[in-house]
N, C-alpha and C positions, 0 to 999 in steps of 0.2 A: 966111419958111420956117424949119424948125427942122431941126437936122440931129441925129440920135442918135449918136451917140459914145459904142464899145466899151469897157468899162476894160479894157486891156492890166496883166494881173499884172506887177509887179516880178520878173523875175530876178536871184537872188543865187545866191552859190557857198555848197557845202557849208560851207566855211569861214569868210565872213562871217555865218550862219549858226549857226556854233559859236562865234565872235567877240563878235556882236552878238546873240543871242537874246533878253535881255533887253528892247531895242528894238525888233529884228523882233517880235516876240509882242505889243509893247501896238501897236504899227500895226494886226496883226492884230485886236486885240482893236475897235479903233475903226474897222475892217470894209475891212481893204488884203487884197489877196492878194498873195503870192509863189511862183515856181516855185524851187526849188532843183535846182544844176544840179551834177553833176559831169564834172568835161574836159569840160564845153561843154554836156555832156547832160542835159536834164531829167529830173530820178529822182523829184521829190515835188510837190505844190501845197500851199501851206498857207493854207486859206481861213475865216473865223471861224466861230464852231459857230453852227447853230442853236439860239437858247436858246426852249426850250421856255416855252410859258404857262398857267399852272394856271389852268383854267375850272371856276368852282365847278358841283355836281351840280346845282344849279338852274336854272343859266344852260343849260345841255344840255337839263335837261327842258323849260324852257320854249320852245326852239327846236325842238321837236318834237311839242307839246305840240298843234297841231293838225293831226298827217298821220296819215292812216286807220292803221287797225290791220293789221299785218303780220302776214301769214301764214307765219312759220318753215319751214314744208315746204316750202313755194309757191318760199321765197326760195334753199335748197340745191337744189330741182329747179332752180330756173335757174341757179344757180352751176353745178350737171352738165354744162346744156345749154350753157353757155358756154366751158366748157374741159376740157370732154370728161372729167374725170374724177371719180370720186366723191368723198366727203366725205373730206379727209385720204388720197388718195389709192387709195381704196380703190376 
């Protein structure tokens, strides 16, 4: 059987924080999270970015390259009917 196990962030104080950020941030960087705590209290989570990935204009087209053709109006009437309100809120 295999059991899943949660990662629990690291809490650190404000201070060790302003101490060590240089270390806390490459942790970060190599995908740690921390909650930063003041008197005891959690006030921040610092958790690594999402780094974006540039997908060339090709690769898009050609992942699309055979779904029928869309109908524009078809597609904002259903956006209306979906959340009740018009195009940009009108």
């Amino acid at each position: 059987m295999t059991v899943a196990t949660e990662h629990v962030p690291r809490k650190i104080t404000q201070r060790e924080l302003r101490d060590d950020a240089g270390d806390i941030l490459r942790a970060v960087e190599s995908g740690e999270t921390f909650v930063v705590t003041r008197d005891g209290y959690p006030i921040a989570e610092l958790t690594p970015a999402r780094r974006q990935k540039f997908v060339p204009m090709d690769e898009i087209l050609a992942t699309f390259a055979n779904d029928p053709p869309m109908d524009a109006d078809q597609f904002f009437a259903d956006l209306d009917d979906f959340d009740g309100q018009g195009l940009l809120g009108e």
